[in-house]
PDB file with one MODEL, atoms N, CA, C and O in Angstrom:
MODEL        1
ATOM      1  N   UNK A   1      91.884  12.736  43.587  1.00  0.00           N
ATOM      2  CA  UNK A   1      91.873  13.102  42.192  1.00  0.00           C
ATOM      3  C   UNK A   1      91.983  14.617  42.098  1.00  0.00           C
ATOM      4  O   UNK A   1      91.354  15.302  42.904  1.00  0.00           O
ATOM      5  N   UNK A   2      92.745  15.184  41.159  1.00  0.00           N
ATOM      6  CA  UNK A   2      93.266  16.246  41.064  1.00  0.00           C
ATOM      7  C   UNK A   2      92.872  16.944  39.779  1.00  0.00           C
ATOM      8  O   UNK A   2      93.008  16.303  38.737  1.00  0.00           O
ATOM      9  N   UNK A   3      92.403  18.176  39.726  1.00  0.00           N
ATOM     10  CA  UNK A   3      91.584  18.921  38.245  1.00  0.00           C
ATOM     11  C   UNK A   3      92.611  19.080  37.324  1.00  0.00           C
ATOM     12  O   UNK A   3      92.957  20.247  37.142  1.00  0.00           O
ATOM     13  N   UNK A   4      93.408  17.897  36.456  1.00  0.00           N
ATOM     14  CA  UNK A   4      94.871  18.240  35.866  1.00  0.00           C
ATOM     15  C   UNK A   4      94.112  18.083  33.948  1.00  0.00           C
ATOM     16  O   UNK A   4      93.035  17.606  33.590  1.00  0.00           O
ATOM     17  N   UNK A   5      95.040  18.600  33.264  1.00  0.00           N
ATOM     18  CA  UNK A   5      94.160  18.512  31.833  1.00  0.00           C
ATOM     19  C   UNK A   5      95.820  18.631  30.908  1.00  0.00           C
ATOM     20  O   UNK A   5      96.908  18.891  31.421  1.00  0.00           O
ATOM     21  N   UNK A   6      95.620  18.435  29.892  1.00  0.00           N
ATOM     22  CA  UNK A   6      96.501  18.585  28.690  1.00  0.00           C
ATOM     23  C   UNK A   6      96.245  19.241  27.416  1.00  0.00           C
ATOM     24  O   UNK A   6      95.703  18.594  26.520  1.00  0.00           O
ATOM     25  N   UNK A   7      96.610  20.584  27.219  1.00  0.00           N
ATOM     26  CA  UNK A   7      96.168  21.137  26.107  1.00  0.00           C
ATOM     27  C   UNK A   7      94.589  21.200  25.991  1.00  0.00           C
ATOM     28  O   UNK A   7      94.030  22.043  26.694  1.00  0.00           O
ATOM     29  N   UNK A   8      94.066  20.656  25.441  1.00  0.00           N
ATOM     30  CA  UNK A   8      92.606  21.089  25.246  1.00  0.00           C
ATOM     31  C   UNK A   8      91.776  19.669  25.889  1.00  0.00           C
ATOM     32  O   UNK A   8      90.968  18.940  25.314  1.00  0.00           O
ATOM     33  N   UNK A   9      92.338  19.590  27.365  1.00  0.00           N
ATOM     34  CA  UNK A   9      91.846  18.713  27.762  1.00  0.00           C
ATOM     35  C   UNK A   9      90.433  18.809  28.819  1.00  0.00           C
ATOM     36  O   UNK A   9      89.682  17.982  29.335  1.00  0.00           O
ATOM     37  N   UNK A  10      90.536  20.143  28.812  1.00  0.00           N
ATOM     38  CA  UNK A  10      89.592  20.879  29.829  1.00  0.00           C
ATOM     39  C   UNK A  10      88.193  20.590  29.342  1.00  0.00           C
ATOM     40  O   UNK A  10      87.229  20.159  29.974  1.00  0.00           O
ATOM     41  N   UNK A  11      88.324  20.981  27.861  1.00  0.00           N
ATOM     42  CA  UNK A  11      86.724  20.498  27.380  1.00  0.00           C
ATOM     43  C   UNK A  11      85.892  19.132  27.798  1.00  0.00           C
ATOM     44  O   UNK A  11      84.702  18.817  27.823  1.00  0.00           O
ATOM     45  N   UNK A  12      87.241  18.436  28.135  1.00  0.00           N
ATOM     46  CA  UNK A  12      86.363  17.115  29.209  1.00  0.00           C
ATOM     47  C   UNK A  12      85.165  17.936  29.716  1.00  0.00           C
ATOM     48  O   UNK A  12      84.029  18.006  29.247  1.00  0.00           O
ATOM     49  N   UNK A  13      85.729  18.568  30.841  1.00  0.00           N
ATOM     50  CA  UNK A  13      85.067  18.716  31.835  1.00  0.00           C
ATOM     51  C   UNK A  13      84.300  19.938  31.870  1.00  0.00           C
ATOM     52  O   UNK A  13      83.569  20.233  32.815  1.00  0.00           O
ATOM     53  N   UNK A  14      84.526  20.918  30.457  1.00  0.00           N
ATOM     54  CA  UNK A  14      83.779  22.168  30.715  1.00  0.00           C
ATOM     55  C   UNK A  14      82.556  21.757  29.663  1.00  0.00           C
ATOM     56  O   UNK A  14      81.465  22.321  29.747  1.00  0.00           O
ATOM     57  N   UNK A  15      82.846  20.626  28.562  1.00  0.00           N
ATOM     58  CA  UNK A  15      81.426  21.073  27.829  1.00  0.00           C
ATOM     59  C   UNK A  15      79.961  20.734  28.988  1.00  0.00           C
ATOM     60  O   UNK A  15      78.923  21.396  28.979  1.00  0.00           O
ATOM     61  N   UNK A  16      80.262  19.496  29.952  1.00  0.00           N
ATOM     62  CA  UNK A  16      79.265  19.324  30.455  1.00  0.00           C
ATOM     63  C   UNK A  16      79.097  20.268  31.103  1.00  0.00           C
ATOM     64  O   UNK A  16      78.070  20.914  30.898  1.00  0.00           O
ATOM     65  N   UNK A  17      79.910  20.649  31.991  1.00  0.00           N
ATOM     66  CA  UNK A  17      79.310  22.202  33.088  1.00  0.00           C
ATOM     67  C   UNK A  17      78.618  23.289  31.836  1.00  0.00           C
ATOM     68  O   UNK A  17      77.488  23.732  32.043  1.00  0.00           O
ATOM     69  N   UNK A  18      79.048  23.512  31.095  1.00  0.00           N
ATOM     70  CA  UNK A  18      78.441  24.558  29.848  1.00  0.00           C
ATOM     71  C   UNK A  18      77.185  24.228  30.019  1.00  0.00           C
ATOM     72  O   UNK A  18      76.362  25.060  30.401  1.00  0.00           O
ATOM     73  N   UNK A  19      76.806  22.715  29.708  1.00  0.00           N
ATOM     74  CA  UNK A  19      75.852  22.374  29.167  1.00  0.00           C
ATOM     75  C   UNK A  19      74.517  22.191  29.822  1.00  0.00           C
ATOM     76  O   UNK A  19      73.366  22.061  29.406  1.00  0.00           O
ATOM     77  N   UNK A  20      75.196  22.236  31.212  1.00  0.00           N
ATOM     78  CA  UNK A  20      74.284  21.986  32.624  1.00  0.00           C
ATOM     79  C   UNK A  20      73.877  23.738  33.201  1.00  0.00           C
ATOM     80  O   UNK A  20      73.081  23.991  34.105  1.00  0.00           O
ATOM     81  N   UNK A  21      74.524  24.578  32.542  1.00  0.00           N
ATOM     82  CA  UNK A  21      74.646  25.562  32.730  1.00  0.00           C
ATOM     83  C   UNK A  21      73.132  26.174  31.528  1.00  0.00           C
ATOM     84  O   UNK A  21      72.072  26.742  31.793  1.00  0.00           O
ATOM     85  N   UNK A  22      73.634  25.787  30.457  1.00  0.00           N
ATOM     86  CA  UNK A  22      72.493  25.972  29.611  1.00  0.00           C
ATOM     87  C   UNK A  22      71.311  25.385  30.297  1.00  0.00           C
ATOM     88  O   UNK A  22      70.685  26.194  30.982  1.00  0.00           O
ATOM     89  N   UNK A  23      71.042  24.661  30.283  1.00  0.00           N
ATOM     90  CA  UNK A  23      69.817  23.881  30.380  1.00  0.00           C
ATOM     91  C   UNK A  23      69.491  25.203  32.091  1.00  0.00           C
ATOM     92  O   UNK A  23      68.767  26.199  32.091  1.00  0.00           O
ATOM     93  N   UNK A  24      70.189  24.745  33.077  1.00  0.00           N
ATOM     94  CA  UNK A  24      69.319  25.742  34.153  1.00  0.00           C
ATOM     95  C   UNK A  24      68.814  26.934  33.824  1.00  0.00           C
ATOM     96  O   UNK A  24      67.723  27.281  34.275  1.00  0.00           O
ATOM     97  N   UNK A  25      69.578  27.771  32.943  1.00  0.00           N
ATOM     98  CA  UNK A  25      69.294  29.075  32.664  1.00  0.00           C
ATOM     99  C   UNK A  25      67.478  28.961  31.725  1.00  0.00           C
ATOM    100  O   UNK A  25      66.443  29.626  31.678  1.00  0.00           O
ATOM    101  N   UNK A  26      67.925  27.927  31.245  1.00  0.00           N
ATOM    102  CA  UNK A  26      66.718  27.675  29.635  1.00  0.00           C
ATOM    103  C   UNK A  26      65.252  27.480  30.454  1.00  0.00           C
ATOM    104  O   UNK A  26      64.250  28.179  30.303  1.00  0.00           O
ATOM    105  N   UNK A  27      65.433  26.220  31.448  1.00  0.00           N
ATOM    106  CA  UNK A  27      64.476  25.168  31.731  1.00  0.00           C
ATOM    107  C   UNK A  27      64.340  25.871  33.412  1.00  0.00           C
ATOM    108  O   UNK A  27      63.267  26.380  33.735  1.00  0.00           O
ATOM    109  N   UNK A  28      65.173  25.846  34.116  1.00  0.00           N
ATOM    110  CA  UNK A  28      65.228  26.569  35.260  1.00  0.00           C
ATOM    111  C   UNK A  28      66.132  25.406  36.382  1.00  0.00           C
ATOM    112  O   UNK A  28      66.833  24.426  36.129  1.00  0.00           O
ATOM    113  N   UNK A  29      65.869  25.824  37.217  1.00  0.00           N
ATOM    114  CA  UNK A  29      67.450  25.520  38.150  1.00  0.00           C
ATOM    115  C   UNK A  29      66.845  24.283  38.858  1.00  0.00           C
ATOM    116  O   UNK A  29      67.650  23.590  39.480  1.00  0.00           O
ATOM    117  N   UNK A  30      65.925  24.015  38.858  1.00  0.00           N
ATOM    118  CA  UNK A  30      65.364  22.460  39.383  1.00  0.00           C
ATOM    119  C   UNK A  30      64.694  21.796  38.487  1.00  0.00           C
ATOM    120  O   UNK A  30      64.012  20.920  39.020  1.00  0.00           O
ATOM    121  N   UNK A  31      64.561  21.851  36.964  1.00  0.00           N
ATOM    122  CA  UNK A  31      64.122  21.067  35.711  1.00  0.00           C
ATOM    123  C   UNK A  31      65.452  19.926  35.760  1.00  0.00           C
ATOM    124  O   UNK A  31      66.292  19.982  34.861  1.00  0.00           O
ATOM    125  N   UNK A  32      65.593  18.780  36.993  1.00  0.00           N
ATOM    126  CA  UNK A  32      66.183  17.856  36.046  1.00  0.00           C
ATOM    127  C   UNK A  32      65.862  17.117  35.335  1.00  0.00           C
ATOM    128  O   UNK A  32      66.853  16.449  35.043  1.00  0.00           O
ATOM    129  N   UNK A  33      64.862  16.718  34.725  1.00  0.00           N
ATOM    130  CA  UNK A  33      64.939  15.979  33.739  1.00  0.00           C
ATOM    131  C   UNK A  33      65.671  16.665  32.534  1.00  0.00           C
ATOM    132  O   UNK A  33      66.469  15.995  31.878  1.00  0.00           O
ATOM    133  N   UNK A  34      65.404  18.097  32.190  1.00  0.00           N
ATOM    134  CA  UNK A  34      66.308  18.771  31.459  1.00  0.00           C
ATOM    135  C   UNK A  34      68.009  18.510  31.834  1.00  0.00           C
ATOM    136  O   UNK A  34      68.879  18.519  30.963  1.00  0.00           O
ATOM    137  N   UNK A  35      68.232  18.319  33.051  1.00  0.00           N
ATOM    138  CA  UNK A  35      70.021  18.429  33.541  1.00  0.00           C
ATOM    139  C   UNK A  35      70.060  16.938  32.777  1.00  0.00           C
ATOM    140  O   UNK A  35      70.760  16.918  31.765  1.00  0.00           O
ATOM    141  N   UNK A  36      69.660  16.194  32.994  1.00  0.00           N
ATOM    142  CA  UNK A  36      69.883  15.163  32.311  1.00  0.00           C
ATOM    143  C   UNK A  36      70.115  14.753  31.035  1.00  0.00           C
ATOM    144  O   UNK A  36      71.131  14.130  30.729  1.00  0.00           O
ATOM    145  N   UNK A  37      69.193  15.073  30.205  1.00  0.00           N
ATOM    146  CA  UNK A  37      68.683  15.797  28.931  1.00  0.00           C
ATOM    147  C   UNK A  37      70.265  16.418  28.191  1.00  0.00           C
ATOM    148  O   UNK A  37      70.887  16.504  27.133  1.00  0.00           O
ATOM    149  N   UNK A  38      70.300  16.669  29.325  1.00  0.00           N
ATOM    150  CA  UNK A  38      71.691  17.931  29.156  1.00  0.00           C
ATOM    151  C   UNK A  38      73.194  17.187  29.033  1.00  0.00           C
ATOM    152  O   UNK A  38      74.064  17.415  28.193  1.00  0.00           O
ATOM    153  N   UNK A  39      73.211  16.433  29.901  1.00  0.00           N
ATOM    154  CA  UNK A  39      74.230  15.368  30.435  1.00  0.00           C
ATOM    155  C   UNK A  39      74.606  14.969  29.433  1.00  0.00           C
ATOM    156  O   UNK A  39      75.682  15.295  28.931  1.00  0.00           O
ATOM    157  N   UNK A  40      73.602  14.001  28.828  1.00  0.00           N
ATOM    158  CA  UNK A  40      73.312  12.721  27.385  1.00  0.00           C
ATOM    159  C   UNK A  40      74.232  13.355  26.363  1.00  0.00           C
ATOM    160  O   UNK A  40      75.144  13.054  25.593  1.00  0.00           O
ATOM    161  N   UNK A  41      73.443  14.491  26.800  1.00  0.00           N
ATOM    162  CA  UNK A  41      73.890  15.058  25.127  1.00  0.00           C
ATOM    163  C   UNK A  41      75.722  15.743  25.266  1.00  0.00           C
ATOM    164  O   UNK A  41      76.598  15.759  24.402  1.00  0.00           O
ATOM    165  N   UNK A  42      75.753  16.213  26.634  1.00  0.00           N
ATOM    166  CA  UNK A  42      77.059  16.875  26.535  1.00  0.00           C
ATOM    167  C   UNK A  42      78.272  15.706  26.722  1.00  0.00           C
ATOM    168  O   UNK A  42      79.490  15.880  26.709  1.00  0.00           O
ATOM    169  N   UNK A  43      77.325  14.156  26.945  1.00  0.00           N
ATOM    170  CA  UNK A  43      78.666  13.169  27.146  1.00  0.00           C
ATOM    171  C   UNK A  43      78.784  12.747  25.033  1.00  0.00           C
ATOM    172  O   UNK A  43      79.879  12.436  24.566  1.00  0.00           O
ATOM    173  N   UNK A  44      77.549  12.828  24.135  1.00  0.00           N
ATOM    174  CA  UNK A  44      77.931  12.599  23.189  1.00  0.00           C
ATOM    175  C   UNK A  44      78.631  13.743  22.557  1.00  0.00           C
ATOM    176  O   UNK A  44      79.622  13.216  22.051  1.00  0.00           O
ATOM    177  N   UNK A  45      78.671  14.949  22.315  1.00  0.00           N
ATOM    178  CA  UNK A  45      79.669  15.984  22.078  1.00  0.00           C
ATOM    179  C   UNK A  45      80.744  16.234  22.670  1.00  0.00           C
ATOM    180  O   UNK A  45      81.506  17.072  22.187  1.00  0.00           O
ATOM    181  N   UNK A  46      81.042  15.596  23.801  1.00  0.00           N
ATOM    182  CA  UNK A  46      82.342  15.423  24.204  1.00  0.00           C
ATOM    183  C   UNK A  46      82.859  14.295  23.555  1.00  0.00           C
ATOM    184  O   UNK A  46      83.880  14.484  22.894  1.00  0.00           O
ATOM    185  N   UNK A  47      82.495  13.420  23.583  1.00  0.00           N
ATOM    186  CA  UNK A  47      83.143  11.571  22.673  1.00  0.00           C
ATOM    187  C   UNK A  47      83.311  12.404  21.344  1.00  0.00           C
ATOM    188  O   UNK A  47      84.496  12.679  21.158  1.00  0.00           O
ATOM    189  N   UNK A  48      82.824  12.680  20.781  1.00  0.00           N
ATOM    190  CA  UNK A  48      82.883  13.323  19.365  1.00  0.00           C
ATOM    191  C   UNK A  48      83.458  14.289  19.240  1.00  0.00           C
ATOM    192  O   UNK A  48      83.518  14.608  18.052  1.00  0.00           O
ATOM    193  N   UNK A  49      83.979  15.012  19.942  1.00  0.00           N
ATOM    194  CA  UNK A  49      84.868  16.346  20.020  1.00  0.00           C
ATOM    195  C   UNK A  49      86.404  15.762  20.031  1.00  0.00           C
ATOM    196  O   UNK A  49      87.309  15.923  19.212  1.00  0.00           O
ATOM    197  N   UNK A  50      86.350  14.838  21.576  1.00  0.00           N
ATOM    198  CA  UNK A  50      87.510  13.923  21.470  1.00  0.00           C
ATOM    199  C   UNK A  50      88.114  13.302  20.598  1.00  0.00           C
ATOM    200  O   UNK A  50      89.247  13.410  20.129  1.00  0.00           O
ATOM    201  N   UNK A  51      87.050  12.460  20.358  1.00  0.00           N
ATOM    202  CA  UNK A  51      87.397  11.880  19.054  1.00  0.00           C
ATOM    203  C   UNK A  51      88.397  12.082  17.850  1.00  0.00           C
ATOM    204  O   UNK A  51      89.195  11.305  17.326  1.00  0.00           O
ATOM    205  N   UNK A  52      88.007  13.678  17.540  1.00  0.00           N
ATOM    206  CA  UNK A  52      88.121  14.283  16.437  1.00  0.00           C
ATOM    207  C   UNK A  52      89.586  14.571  16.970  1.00  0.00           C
ATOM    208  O   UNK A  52      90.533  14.285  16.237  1.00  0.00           O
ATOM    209  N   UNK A  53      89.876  15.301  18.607  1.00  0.00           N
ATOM    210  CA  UNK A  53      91.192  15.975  18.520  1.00  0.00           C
ATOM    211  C   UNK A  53      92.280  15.123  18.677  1.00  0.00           C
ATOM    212  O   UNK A  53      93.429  15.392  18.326  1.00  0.00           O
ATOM    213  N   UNK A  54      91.786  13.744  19.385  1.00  0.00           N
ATOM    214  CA  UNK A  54      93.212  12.980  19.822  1.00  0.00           C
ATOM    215  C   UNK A  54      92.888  11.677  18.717  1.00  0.00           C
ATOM    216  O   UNK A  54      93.176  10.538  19.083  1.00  0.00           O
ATOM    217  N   UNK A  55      92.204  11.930  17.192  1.00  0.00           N
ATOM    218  CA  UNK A  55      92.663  11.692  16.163  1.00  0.00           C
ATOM    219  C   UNK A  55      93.954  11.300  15.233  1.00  0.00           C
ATOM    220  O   UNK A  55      94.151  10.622  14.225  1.00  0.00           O
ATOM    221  N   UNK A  56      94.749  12.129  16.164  1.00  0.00           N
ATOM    222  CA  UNK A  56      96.239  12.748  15.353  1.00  0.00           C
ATOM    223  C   UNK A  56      97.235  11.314  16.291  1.00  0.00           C
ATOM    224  O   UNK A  56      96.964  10.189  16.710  1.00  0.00           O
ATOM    225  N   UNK A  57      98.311  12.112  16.259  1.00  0.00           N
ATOM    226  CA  UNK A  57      99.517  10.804  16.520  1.00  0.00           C
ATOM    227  C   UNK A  57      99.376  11.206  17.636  1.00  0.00           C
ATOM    228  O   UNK A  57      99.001  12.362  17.833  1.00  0.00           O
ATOM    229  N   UNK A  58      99.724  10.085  18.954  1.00  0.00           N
ATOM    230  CA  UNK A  58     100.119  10.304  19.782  1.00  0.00           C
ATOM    231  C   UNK A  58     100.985  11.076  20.651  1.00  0.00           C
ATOM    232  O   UNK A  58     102.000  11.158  19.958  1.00  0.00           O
ATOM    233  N   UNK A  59     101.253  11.762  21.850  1.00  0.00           N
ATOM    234  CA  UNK A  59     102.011  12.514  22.251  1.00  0.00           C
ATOM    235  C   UNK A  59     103.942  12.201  22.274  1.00  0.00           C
ATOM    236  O   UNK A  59     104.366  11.702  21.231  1.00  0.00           O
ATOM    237  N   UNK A  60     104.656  12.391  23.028  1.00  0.00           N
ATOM    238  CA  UNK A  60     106.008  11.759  22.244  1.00  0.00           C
ATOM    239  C   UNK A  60     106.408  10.980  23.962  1.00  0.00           C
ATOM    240  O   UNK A  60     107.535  10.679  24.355  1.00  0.00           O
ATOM    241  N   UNK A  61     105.103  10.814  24.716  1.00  0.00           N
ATOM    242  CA  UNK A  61     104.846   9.969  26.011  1.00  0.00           C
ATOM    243  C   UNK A  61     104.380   8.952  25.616  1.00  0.00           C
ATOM    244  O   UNK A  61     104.673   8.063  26.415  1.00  0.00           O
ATOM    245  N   UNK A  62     103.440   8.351  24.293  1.00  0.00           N
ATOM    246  CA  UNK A  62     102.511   7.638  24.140  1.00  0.00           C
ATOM    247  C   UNK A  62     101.186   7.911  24.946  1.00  0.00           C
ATOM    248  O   UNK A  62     100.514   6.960  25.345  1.00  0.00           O
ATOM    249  N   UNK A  63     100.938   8.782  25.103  1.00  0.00           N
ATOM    250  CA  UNK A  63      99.201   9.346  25.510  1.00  0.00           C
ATOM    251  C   UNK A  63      98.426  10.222  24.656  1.00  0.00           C
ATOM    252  O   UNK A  63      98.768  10.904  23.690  1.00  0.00           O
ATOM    253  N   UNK A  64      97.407  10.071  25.175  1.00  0.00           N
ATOM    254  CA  UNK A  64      96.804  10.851  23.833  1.00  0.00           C
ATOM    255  C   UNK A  64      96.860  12.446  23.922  1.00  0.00           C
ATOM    256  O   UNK A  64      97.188  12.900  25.018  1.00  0.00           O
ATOM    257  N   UNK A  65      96.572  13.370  22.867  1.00  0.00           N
ATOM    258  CA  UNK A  65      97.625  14.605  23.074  1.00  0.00           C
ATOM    259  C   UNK A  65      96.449  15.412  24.111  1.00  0.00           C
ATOM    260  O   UNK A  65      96.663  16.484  24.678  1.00  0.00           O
ATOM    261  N   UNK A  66      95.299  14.690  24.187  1.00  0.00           N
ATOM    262  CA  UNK A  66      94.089  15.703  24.495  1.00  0.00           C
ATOM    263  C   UNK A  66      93.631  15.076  25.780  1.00  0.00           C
ATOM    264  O   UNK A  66      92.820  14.188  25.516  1.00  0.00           O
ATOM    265  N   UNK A  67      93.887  15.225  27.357  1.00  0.00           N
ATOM    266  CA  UNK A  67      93.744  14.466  28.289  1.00  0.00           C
ATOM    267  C   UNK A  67      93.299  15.371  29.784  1.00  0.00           C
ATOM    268  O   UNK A  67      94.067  16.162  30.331  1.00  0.00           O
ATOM    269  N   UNK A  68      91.727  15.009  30.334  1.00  0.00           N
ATOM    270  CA  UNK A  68      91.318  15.423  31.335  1.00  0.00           C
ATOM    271  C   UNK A  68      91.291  14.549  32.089  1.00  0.00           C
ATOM    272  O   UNK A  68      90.527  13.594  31.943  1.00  0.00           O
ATOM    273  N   UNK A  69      92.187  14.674  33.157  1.00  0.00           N
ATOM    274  CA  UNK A  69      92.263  13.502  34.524  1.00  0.00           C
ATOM    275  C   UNK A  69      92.945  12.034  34.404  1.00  0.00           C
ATOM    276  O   UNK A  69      92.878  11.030  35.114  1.00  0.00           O
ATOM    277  N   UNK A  70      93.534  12.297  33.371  1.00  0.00           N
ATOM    278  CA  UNK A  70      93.997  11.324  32.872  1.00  0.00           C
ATOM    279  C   UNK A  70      93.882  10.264  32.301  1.00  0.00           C
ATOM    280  O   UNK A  70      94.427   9.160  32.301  1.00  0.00           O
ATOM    281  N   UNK A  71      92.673  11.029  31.559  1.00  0.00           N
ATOM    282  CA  UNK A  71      92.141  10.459  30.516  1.00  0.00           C
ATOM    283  C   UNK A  71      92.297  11.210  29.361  1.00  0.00           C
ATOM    284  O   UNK A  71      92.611  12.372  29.104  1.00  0.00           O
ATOM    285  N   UNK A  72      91.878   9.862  28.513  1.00  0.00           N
ATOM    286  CA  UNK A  72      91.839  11.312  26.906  1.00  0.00           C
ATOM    287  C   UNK A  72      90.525  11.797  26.827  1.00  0.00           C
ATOM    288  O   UNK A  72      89.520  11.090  26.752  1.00  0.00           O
ATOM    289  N   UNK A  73      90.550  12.685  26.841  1.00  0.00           N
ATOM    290  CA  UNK A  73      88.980  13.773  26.790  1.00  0.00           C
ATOM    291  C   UNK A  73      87.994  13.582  26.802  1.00  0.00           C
ATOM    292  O   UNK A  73      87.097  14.016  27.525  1.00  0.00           O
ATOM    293  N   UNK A  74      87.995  12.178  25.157  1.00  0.00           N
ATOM    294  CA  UNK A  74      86.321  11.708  25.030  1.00  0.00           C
ATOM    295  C   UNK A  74      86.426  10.998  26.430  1.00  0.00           C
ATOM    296  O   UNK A  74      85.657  11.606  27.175  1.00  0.00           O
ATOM    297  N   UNK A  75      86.991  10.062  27.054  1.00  0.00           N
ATOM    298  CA  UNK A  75      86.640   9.605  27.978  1.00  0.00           C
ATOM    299  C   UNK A  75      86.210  10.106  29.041  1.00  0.00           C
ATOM    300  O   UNK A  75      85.208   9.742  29.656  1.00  0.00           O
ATOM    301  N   UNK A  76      87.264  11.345  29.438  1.00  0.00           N
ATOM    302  CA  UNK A  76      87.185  12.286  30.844  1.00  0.00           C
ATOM    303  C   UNK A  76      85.694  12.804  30.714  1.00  0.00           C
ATOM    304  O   UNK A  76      85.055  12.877  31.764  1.00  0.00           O
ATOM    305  N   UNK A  77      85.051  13.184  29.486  1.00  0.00           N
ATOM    306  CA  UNK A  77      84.196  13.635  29.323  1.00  0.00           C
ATOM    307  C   UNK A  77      82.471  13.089  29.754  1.00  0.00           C
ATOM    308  O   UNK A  77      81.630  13.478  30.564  1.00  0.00           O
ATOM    309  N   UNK A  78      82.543  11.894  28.620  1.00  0.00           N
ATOM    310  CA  UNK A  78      81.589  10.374  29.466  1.00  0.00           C
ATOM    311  C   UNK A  78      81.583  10.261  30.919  1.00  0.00           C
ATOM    312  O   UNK A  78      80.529  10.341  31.549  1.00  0.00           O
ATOM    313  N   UNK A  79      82.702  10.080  31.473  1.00  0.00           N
ATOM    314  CA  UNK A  79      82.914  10.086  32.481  1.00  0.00           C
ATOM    315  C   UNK A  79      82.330  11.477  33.905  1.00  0.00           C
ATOM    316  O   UNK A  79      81.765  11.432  34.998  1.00  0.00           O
ATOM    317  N   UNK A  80      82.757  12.271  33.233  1.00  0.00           N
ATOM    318  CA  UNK A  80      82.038  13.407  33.848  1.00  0.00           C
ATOM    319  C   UNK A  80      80.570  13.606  33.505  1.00  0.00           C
ATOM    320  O   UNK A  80      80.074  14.000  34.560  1.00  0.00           O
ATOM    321  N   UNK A  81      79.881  13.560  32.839  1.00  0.00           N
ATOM    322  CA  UNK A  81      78.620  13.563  31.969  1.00  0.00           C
ATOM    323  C   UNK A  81      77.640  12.046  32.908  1.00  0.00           C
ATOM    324  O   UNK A  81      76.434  11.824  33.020  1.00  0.00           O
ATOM    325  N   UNK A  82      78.740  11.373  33.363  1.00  0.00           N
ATOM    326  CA  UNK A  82      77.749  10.046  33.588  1.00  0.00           C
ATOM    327  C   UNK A  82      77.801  10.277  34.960  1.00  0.00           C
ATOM    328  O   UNK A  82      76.781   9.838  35.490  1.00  0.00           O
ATOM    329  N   UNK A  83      78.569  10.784  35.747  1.00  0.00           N
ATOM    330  CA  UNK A  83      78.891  11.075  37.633  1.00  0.00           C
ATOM    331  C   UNK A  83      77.540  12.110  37.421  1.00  0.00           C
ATOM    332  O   UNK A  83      76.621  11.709  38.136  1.00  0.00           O
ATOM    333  N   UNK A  84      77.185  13.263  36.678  1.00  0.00           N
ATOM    334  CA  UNK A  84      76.433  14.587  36.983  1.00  0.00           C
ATOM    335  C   UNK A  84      74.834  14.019  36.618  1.00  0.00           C
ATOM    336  O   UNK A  84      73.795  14.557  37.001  1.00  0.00           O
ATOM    337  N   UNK A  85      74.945  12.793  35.776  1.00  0.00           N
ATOM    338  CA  UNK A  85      73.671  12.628  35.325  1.00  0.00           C
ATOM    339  C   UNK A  85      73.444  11.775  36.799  1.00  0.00           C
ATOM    340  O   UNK A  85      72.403  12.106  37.366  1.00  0.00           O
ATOM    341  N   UNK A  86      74.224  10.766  37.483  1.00  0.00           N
ATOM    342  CA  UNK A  86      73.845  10.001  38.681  1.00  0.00           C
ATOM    343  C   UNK A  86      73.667  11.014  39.582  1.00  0.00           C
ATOM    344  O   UNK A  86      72.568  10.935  40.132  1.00  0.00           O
ATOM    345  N   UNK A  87      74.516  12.182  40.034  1.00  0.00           N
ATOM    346  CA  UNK A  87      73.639  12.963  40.882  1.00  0.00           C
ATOM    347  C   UNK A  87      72.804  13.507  41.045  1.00  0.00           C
ATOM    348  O   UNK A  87      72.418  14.129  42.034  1.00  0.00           O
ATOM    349  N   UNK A  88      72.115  13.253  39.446  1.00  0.00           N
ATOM    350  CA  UNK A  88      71.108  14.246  39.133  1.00  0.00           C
ATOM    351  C   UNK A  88      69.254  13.163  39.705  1.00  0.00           C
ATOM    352  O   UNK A  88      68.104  13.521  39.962  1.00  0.00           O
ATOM    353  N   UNK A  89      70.110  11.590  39.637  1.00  0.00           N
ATOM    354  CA  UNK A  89      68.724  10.936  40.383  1.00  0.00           C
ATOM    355  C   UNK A  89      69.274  11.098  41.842  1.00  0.00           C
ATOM    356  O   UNK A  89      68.738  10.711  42.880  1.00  0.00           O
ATOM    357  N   UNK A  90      69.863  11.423  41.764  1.00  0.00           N
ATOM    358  CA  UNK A  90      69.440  11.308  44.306  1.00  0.00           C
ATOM    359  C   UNK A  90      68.879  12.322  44.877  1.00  0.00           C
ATOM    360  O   UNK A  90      68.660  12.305  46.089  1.00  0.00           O
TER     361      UNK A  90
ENDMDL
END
């Protein structure tokens, strides 16, 4: 798997790092229950961000215009948000 994105597809994958980023700085660098905390919330502001951008018509491929990994965003996003919250129990 390859770090590929479409237009504003990056926010997949940057709101959670942002968000995991917040929380260490806030809570401190081994508070996971905060990384977690963090996760939840950055996989529902990603679905809802998504949501909102690949709203519009489709691309003139039939995909959606807003795509991290080959996904459309809200998904790439969940998706990333749900891998960081499982590493966050081992």
């Amino acid at each position: 798997m390859s770090i590929t994105w479409r237009r504003l597809g990056f926010l997949g994958f940057m709101i959670p790092l942002a968000f995991w980023g917040i929380a260490a700085v806030v809570f401190g660098h081994s508070n996971f229950k905060a990384f977690r905390v963090a996760f939840v919330l950055s996989a529902i502001v990603t679905y809802f961000v998504g949501i909102r951008l690949n709203g519009e018509e489709p691309d003139e491929d039939g995909k959606a215009l807003h795509l991290a990994f080959g996904l459309p965003m809200q998904w790439a996003g969940v998706t990333v948000s749900g891998v960081f919250f499982v590493l966050t129990l081992l």
